[in-house]
RODO-2510 file (C-alpha; in nm, 4 decimals, decimal comma):
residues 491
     n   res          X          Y          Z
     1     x    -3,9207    -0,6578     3,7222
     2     x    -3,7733    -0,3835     3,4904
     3     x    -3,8906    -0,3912     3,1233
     4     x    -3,5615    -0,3472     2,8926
     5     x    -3,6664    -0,2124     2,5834
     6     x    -3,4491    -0,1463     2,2779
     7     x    -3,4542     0,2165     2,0988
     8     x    -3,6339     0,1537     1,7081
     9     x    -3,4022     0,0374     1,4118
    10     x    -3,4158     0,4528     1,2664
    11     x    -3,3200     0,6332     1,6092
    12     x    -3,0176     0,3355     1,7119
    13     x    -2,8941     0,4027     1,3490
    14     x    -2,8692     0,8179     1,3922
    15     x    -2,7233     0,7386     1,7735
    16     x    -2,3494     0,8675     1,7077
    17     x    -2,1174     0,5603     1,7911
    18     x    -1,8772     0,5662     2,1208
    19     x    -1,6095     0,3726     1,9716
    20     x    -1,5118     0,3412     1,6395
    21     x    -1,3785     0,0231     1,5070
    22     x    -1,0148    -0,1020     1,6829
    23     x    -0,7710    -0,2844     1,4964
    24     x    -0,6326    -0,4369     1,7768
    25     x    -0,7248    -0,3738     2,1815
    26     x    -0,4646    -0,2205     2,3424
    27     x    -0,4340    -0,3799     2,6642
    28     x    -0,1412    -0,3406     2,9679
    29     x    -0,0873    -0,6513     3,0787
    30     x     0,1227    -0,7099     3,4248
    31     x     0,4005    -0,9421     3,4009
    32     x     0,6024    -0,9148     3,7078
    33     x     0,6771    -1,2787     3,8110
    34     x     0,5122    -1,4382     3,5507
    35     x     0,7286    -1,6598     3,2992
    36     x     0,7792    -1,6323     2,9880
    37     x     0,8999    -1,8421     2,6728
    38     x     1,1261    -1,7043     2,3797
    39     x     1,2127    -1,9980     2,1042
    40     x     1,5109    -1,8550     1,9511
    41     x     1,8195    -1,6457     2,0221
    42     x     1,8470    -1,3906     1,7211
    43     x     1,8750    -0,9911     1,7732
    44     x     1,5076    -0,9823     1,7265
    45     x     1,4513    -1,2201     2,0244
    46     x     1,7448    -1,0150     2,2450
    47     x     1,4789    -0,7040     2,1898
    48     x     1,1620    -0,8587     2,2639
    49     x     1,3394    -1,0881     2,5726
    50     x     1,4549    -0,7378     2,7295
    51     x     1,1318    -0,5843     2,6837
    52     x     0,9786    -0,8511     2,8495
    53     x     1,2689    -0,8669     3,1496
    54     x     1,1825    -0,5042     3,1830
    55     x     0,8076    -0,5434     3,2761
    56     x     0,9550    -0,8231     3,5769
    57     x     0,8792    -1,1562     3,3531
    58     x     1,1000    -1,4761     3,3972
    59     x     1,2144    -1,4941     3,0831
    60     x     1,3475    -1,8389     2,9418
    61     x     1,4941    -1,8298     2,5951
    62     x     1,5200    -2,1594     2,4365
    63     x     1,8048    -2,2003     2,2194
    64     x     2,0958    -2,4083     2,1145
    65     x     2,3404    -2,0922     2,0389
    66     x     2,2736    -1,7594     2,1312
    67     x     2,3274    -1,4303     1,8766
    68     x     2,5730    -1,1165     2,0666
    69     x     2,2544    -0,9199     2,1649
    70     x     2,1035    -1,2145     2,3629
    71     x     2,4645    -1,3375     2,5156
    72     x     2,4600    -0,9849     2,6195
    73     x     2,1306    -0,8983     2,7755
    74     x     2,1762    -1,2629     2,9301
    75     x     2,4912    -1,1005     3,0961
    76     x     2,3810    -0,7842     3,1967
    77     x     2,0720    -0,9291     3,3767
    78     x     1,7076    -0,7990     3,4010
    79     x     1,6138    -0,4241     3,4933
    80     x     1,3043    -0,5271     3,6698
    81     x     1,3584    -0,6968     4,0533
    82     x     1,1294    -0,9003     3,9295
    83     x     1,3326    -1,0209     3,6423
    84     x     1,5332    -1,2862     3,5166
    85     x     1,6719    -1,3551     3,1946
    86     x     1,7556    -1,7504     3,1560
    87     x     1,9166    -1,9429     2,8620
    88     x     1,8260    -2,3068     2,8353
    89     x     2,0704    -2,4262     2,5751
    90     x     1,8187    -2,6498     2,3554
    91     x     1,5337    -2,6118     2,1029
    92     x     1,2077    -2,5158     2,2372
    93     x     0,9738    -2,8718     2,3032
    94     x     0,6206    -2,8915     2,3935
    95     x     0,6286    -2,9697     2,7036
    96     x     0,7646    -2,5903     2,8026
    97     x     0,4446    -2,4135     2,7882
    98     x     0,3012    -2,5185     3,0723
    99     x     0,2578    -2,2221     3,2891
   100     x     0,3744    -1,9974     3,0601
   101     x     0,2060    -1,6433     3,0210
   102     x     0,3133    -1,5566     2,6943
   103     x     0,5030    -1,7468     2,4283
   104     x     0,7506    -1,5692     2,1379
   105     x     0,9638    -1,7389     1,8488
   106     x     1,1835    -1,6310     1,6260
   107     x     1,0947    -1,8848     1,3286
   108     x     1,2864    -1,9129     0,9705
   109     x     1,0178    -2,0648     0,7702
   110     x     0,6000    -2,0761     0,7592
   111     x     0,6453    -2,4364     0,8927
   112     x     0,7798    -2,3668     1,1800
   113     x     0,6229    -2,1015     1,2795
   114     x     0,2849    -2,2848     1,2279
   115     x     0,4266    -2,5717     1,4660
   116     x     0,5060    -2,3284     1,7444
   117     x     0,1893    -2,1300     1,6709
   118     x    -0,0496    -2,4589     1,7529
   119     x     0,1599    -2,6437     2,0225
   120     x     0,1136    -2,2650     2,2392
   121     x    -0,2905    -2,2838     2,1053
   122     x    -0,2965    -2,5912     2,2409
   123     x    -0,1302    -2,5394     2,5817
   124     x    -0,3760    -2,2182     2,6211
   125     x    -0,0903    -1,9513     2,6054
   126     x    -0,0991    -1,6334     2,3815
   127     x     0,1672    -1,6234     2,1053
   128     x     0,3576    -1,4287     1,8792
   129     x     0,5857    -1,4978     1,6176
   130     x     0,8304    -1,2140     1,5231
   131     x     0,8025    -1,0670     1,1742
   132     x     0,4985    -1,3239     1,0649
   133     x     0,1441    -1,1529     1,1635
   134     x    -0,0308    -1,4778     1,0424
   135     x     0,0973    -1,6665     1,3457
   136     x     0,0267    -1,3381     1,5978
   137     x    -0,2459    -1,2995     1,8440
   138     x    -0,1074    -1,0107     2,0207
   139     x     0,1899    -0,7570     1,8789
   140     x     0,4300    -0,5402     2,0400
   141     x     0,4072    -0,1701     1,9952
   142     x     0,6414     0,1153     1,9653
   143     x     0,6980     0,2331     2,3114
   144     x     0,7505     0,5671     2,4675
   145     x     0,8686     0,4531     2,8563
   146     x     0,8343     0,7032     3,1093
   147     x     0,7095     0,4281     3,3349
   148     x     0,4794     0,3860     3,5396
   149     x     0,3590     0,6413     3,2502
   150     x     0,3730     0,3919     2,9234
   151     x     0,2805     0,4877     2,6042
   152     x     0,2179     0,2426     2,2997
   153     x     0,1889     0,3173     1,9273
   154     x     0,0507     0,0423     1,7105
   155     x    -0,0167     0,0117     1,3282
   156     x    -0,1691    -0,2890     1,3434
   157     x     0,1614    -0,4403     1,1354
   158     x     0,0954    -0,1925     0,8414
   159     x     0,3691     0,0798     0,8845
   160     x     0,6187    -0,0314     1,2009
   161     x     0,8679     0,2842     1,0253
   162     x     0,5023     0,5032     1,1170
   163     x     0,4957     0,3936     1,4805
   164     x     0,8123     0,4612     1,5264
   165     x     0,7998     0,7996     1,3769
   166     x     0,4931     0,8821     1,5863
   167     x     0,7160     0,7487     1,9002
   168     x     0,9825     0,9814     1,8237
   169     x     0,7135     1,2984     1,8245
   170     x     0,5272     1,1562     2,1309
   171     x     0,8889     1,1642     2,2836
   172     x     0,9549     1,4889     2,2264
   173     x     0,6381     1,6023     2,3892
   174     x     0,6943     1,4229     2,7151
   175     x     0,9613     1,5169     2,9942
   176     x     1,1457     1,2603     3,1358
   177     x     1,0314     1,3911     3,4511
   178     x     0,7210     1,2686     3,4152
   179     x     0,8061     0,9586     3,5628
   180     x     0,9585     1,0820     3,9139
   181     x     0,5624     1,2914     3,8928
   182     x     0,4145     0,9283     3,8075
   183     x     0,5596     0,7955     4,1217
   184     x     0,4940     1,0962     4,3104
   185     x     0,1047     1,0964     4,2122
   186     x     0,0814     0,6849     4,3174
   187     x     0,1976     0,8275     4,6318
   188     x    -0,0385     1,0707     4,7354
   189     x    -0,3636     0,8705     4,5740
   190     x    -0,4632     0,7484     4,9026
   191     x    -0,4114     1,0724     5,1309
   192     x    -0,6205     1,2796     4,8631
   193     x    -0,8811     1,0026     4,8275
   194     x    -0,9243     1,0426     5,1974
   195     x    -0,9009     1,4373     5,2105
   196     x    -1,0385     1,5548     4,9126
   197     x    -1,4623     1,4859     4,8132
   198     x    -1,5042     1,3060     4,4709
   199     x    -1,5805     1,5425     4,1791
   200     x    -1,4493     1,9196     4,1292
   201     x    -1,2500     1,9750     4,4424
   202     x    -1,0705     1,6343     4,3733
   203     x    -0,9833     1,7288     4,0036
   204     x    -0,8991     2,0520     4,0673
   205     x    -0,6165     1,8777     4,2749
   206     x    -0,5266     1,7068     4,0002
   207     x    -0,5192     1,9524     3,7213
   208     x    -0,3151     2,1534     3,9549
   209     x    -0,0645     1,8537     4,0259
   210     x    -0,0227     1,8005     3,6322
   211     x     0,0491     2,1408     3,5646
   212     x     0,3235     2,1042     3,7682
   213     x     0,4358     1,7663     3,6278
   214     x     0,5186     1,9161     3,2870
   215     x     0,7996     2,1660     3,4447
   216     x     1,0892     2,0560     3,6396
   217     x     1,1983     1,7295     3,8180
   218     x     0,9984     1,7037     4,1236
   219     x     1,2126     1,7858     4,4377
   220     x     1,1649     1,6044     4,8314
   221     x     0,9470     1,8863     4,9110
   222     x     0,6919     1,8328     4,6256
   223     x     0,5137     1,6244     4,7839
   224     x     0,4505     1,8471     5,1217
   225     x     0,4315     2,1447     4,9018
   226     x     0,1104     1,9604     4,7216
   227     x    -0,0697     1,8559     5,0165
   228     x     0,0177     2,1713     5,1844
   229     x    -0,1997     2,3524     4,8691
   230     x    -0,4615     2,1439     4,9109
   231     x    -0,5827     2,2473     5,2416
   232     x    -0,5351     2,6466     5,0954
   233     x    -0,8868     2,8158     5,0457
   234     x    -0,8894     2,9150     4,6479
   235     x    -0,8350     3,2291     4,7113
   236     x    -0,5153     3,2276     4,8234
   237     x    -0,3795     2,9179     4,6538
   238     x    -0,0552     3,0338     4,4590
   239     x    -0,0879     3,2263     4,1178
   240     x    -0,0066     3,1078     3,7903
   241     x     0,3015     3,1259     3,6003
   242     x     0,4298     3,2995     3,2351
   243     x     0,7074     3,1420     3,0147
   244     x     0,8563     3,3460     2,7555
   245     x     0,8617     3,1035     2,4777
   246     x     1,1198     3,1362     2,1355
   247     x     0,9121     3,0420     1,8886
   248     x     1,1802     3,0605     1,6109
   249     x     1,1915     3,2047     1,2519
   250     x     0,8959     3,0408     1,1756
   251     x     0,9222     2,6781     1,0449
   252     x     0,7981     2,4487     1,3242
   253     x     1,0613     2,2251     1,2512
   254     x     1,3308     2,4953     1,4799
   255     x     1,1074     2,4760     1,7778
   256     x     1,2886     2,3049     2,0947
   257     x     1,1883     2,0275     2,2766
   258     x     1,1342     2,2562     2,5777
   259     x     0,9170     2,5005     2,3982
   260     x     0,6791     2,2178     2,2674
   261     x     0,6101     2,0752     2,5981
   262     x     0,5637     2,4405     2,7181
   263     x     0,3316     2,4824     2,4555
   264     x     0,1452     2,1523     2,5473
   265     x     0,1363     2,2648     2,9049
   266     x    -0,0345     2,6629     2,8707
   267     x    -0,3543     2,7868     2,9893
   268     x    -0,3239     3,0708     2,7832
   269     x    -0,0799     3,1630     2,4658
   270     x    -0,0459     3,5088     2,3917
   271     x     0,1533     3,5204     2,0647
   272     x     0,3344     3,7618     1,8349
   273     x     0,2563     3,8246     1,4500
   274     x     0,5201     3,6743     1,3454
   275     x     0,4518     3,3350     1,4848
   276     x     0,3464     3,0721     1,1883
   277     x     0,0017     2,8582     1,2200
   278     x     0,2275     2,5245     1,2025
   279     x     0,4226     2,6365     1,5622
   280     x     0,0616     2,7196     1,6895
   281     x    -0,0597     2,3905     1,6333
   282     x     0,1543     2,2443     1,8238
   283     x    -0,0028     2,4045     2,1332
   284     x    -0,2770     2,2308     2,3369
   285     x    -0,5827     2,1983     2,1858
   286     x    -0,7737     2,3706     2,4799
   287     x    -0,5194     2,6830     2,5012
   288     x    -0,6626     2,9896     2,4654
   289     x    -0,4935     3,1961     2,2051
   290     x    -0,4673     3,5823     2,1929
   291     x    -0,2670     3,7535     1,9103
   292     x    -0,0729     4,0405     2,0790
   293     x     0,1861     4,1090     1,7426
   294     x     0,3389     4,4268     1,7380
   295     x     0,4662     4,5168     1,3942
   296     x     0,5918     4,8235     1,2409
   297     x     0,4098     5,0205     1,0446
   298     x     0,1007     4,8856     1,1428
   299     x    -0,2056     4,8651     1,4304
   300     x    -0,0580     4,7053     1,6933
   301     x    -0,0928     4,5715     2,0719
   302     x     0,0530     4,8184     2,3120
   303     x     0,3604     4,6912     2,5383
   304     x     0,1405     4,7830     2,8268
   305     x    -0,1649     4,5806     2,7361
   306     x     0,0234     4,2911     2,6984
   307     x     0,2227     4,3269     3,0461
   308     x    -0,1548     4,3459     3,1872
   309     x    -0,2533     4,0586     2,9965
   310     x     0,0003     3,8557     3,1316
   311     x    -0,0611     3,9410     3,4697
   312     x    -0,3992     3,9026     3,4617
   313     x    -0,3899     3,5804     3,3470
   314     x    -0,1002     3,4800     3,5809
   315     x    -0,2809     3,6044     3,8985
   316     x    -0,5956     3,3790     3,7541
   317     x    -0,3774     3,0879     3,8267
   318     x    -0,3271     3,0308     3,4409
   319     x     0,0074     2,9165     3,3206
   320     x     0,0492     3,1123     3,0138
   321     x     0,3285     3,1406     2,7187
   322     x     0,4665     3,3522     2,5796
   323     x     0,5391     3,3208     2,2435
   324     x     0,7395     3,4931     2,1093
   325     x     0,9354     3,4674     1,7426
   326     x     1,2911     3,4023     1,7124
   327     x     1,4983     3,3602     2,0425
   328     x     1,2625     3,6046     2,2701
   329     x     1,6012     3,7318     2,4643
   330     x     1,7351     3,9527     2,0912
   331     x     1,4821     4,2535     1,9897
   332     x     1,2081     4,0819     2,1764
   333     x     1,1457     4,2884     2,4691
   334     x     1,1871     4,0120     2,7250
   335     x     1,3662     4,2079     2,9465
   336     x     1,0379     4,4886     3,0043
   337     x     0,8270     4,1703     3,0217
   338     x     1,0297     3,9863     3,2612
   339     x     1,0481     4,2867     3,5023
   340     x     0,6718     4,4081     3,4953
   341     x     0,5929     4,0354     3,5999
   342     x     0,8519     4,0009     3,8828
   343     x     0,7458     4,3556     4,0221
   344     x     0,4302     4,1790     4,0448
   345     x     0,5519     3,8444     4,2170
   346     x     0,4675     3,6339     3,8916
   347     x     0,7425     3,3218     3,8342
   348     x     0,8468     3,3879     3,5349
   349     x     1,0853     3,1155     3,2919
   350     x     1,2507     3,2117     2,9171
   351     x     1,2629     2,9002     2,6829
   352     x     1,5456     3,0498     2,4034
   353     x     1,4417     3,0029     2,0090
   354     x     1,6567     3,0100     1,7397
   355     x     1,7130     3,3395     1,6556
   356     x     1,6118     3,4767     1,2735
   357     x     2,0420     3,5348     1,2018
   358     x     2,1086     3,2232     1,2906
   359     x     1,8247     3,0568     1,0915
   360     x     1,9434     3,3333     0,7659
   361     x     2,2790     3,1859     0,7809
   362     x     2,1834     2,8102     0,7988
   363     x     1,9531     2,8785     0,4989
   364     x     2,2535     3,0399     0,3441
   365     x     2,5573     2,8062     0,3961
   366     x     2,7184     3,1129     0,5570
   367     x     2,9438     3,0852     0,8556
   368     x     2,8506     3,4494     1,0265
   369     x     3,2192     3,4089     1,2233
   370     x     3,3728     3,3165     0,9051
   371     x     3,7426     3,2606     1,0508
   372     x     3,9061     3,4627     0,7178
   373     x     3,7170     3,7083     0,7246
   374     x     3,4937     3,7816     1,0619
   375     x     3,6020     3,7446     1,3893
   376     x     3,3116     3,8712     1,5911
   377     x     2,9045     3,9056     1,4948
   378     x     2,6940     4,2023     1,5998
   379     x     2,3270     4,1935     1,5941
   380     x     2,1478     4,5291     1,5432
   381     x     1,8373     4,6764     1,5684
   382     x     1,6791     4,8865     1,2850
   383     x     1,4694     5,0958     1,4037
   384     x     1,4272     5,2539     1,7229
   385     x     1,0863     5,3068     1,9339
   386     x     0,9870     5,6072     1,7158
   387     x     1,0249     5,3988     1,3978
   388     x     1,3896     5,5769     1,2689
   389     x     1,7275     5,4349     1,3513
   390     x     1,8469     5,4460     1,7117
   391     x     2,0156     5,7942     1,7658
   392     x     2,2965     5,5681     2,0327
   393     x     2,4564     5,3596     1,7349
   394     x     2,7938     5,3929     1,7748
   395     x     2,8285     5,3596     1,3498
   396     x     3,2536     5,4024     1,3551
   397     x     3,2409     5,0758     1,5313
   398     x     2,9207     4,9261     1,3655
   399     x     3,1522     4,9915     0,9935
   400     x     3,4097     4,7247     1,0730
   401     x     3,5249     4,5007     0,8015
   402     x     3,6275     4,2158     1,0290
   403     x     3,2888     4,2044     1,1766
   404     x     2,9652     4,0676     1,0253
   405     x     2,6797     4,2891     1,1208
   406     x     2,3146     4,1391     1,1102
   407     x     2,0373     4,4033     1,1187
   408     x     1,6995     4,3022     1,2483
   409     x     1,4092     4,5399     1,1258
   410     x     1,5821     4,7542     0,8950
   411     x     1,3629     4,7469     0,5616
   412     x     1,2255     5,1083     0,6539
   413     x     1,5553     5,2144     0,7555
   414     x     1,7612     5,0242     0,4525
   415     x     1,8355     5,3615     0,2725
   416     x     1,9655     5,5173     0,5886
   417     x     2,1795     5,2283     0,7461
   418     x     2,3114     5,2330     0,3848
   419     x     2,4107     5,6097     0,4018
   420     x     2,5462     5,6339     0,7825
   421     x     2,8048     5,2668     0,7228
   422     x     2,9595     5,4327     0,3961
   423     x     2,9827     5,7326     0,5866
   424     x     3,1488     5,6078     0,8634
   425     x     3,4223     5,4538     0,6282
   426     x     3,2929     5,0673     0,5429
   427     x     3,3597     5,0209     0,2128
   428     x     3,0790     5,0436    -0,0518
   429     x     3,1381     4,7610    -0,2239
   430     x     3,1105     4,5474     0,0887
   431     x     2,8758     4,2548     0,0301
   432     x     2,4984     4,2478     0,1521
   433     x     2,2371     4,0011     0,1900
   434     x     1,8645     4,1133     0,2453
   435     x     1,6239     3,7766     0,3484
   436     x     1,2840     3,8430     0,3836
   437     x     1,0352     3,5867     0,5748
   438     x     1,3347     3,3766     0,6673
   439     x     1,2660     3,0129     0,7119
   440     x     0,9220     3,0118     0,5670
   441     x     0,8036     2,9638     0,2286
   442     x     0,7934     3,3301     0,1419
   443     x     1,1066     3,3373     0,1792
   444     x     1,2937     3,6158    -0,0400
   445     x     1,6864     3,6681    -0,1094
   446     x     1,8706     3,9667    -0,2543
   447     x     2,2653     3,9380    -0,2825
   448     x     2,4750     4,2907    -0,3511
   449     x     2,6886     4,5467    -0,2845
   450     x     2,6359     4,8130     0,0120
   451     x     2,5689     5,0743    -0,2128
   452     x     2,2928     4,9319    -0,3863
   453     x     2,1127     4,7897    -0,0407
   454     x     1,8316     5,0416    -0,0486
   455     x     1,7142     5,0312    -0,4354
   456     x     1,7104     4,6480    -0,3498
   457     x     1,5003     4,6808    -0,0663
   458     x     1,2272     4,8757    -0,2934
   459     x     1,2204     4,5263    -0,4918
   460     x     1,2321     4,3176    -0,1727
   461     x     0,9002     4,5178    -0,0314
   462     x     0,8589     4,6071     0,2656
   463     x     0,5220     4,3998     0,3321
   464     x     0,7202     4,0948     0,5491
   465     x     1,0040     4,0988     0,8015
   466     x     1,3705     4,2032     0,6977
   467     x     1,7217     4,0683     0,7784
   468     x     2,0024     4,3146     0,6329
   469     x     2,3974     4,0612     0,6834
   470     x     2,6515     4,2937     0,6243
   471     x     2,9797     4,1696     0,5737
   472     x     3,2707     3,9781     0,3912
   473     x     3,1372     3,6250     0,4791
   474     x     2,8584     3,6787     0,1916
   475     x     3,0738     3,7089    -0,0295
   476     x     3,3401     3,3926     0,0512
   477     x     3,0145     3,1963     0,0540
   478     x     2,9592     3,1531    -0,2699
   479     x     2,7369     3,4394    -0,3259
   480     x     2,7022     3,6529    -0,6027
   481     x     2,7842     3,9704    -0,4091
   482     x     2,9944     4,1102    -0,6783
   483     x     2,7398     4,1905    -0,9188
   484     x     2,5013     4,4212    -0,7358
   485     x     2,1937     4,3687    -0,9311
   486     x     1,8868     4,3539    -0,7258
   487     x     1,7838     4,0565    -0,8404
   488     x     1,5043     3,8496    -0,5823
   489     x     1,4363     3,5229    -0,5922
   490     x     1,2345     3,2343    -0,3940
   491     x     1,3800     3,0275    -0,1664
***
């Protein structure tokens, strides 16, 4: 007979633990068919009842008069097929538990609640009482429902506003696609339990499947399309994919939905310069991360080793993101990118950002289309490959007073976009914004005339990226455009 012996007090005490303590155990309990009792027919009892409908219970609510929300839901019937939803017009009485699975009440004072609390003890049924942890031996959590996919956020009753909160991020994060993949992976369990060993080749399946599950709505051919890459040898299994990801101006807070989950989903993140740590870590954990920035002035990545990058990766199988700042479609060279990869048979998606102009005049209060003063917006660029101003610029129809002009880039070139708008005929006295490190908390204003744009970008610095807004909108802002002092301030 085996000995069991017990490692010595010192080495049990330095053996890490595998769980730390738990509140509460969260547990996913199946209710389809089962009943359940609900003593009281307030908008609190309406929420939990539904909830409850939802997972296929019988509900019954017990009570004499029944609130809107519960004369409602009562109406409308349960989601589940499963399901019901059943008023019994009466106060809840003792002999209802019988049977029951679980057993809610909506109770106005301690005394009650204590009453309802022991007569479900005593029938053996697990209880909760809304709003009174005392008189709870399970609670409800905050739910994110992409079902059969359910997530559940608990605070153990400290901070409901903090579950919530956390809901609403773990919502963002999560496609509602993910269900139609749920269903989609309870239907192939069986066929690649029988054709797939246990172990690597299995979870390579798998890791495969959930790459997928974090793009698009899964289509009728999904399904086929999976199996069918299953019985592919490795080697010619289909490559990865890149997605050209806007990243923003820089606060986190501007990222889109789609760009989180795209961040959540990459292999591989190849990002700019100007991309802030906060968007970065909101990227999975596991990513590997590769600065590529390309700024000017400086050391930077060549266009070319970054193409090769992305196809090297791709071709690897990795599904990698590119990351891009602002929207990755303006000044962002999407367009090279996107070719190079499709020359080379990579699927390739763009995920827009909000664009640095767009983010400048938010910060601002400025409408760039102004309807008084601007009827169209023109974004342009700065500097040209070579570091100068384009040589193309058409600059007679650039200096238009009806037009707001937003130029990306343009510290270095401040002195000579200056020079070639008053020469074209824009009036010197035309109002000028200059916002450094837009959107982040570096971020640096200068308000002016047109003549006095380049002496104000000496005080500005040229050290972070420039936005140059040219046009009568700064001025019916609110801004002190008249004054032309180079005066910069923080944001």
């Amino acid at each position: 007979m085996p000995v069991l012996q017990t490692l010595p007090n010192d080495v049990a005490d330095r053996a890490p633990a595998r769980m730390a303590p738990l509140a509460k155990l969260p547990v996913f309990w199946s209710l389809a068919g089962q009943r359940v009792i609900i003593a009281g027919g307030s908008d609190a009892c309406a929420w939990k009842a539904e909830l409850l409908a939802a997972c296929g219970a019988k509900v019954e609510i017990h009570a004499e008069h029944l609130g809107e929300a519960c004369a409602t839901l009562i109406e409308r019937g349960a989601p589940h097929p499963e399901g019901a939803l059943i008023h019994r017009p009466m106060a809840w009485r003792e002999d209802i538990f019988a049977g029951a699975a679980l057993a809610i009440a909506d109770c106005e004072d301690e005394a009650e609640a204590r009453t309802f609390f022991e007569a479900a003890r005593r029938a053996g049924v697990p209880v909760n009482i809304i709003d009174k942890p005392a008189f709870c031996q399970f609670q409800f959590g905050s739910i994110v429902n992409r079902s059969p996919v359910v997530v559940s956020i608990s605070t153990d009753g400290a901070a409901p506003i903090l579950a919530q909160a956390i809901r609403r991020r773990i919502e963002t994060l999560l496609p509602t696609s993910l269900k139609s993949w749920a269903v989609l992976a309870q239907s192939l369990r069986e066929e690649i339990a029988l054709r797939l060993k246990h172990g690597a080749e299995r979870r390579a399946f798998w890791e495969r499947f959930v790459d997928r599950a974090f793009g698009a709505e899964p289509t009728e051919a999904s399904a086929r399309d999976m199996l069918a890459d299953m019985e592919r040898p490795a080697q010619t299994r289909p490559v990865g994919r890149v997605t050209l990801v806007g990243a923003g101006p820089g606060d986190a807070e501007y990222l889109t939905l789609k760009a989180v989950r795209a961040l959540q989903a990459a292999d591989v993140i190849l990002f700019d310069d100007l991309v802030s740590d906060e968007v970065l870590e909101l990227a999975r954990r596991e990513a590997k991360r590769l600065l590529v920035g390309k700024r000017g002035g400086r050391t930077s990545c060549r266009q070319e080793d970054i193409n090769e990058m992305m196809l090297t990766f791709a071709k690897a199988g990795k599904n990698v993101a590119r990351l891009k700042s602002g929207d990755p479609m303006i000044f962002g060279r999407a367009g090279e990118e996107i070719a190079y990869l499709r020359q080379n048979n990579i699927p390739v998606e763009v995920i827009p950002g909000i664009t640095a102009a767009s983010a400048m005049a938010s910060r601002l209060g400025v409408s760039l289309t102004h309807r008084d003063h601007a009827q169209s917006v023109q974004f342009v660029t700065g500097h040209s490959r070579y570091g100068i101003l384009p040589d193309t610029i058409d600059w007679q129809a650039i200096a238009d007073s009806r037009k707001t002009t937003i130029f990306y880039m343009g510290g270095r070139t401040a002195g000579a976009i200056q020079n070639r708008l008053i020469k074209a005929g824009l009036d010197a006295k035309t109002p000028v914004v200059i916002v450094s490190s837009v959107a982040t908390a570096d971020e640096r204003r200068w308000t002016g005339r047109l003549d006095h744009l380049s002496s104000a970008m000496a005080g500005i610095g040229l050290d972070r990226p420039v936005l140059i807004g040219v046009g009568e909108v700064f001025a019916a802002c609110g801004l002190t455009a008249e004054t032309g002092l180079p005066v910069a301030a923080q944001a």
